[in-house]
N, C-alpha and C positions, 0 to 999 in steps of 0.2 A: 510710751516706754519702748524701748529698742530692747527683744532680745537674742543675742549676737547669734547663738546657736539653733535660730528656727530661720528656715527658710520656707518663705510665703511665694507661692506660683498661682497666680492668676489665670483663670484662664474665661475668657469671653464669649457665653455663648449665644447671644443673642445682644442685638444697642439698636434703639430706637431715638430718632432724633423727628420733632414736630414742629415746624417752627408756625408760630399761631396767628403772627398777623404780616403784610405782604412788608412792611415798612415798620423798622425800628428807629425809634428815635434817642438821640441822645441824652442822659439821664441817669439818674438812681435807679440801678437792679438789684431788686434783692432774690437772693437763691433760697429755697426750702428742698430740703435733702431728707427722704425716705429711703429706711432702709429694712432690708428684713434678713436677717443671718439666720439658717439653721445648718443646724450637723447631719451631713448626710452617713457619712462612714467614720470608724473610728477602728484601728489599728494599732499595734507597736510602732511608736514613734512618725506618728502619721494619722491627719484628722483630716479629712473633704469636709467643707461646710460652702453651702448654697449661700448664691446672694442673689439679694433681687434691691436697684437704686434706681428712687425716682426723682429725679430733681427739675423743681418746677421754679416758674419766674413771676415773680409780683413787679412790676406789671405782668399780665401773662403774654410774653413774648415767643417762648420756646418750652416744650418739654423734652427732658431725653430717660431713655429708661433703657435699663442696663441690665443682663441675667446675668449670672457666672458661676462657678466653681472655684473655690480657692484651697489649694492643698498646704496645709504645712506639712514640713517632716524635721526634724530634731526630736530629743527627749523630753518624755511623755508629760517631765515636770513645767518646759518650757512650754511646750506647745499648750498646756494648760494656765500658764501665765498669761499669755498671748489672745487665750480667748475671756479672759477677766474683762471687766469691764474697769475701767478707771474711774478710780473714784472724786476726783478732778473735775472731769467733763461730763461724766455720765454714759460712755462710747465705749465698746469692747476695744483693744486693741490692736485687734486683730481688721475691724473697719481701716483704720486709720490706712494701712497696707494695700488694703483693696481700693481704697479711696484715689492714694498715690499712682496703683496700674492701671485703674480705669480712667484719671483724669486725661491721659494721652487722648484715647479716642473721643469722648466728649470733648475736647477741644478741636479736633480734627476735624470732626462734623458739624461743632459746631462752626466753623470756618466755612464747610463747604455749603452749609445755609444760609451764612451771611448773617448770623444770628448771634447774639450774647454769648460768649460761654462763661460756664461757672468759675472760680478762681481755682487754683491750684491748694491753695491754703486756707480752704474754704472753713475746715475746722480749727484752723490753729494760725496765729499771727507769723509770720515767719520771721518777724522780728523779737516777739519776745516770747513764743510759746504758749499763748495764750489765747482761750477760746474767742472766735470770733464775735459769734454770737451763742444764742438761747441753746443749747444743746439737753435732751432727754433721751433716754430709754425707758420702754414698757417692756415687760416679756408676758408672752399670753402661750397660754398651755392649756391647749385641746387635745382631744384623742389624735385629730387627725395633721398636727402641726408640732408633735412633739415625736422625735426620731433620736433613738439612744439616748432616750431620759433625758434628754438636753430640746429645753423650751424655746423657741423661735422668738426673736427680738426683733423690735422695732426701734428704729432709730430717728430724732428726727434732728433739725439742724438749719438754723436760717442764719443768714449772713447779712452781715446791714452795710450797707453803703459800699456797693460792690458798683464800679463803676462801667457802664454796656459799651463795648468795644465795635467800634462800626468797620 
């Protein structure tokens, strides 16, 4: 879901790239995509929420893990839209965004490793909007992973028949 009047700023602060064996070979990759969204700050028309994205490779060829900050700001009803989860694919909406800013630099790295990188439309077809693969959410709510009454999410996400780019 697009909504017109939030504006999502990403910001990166931490990307880690492993690439796990010296030789990749040509083939089927599939990507598994962990995620963990919490709310760090909440304001008048303005939300910080943490990210933390892991995405691994079957074969295991590469890992990259990814920290950040993602600010909205619009009205207080949007930005609340925006962190719904879709009832569709099972994903906040608000991933989907983070998903799009972060892909630049996992592809960048994954370039400078000579390594797979994951697809850009890793959750969604870009032909017809539709989930690529398996997509879930859990939310787990402990003392110490829950910040403004808002429960820390887990996302996960594999992609099938992604093909490893040499």
């Amino acid at each position: 879901m697009y909504v017109p009047n939030v504006s999502v700023d990403v910001e990166i602060k931490s990307i880690l790239g492993v690439k796990l064996v010296e030789k990749t070979e040509g083939g089927t990759v599939n990507f598994d995509v962990k995620a963990r969204l919490e709310e760090k700050e909440r304001r008048s028309q303005m939300v910080k929420v943490g990210f933390r994205l892991f995405l691994t490779t079957k074969p295991s060829l590469v890992k990259f893990e990814i920290e950040g900050v993602a600010t909205l700001k619009g009205k207080d009803a949007n930005i609340n839209e925006m962190l719904e989860v879709d009832p569709e694919t099972k994903v906040p909406y608000v991933f989907h965004k983070v998903y799009q800013q972060t892909f630049t630099a996992m592809y960048l790295l994954s370039t400078m490793l000579n390594a797979p990188s994951p697809p850009s439309d890793l959750l969604f077809s870009s032909k017809h909007g539709e989930p690529v693969g398996d997509v879930s959410v859990e939310s787990e709510a402990t003392d110490a992973e829950v910040v403004s009454g808002e429960p820390e999410m887990q996302v996960a996400a594999e992609a099938e028949n992604v093909e490893a780019k040499q």
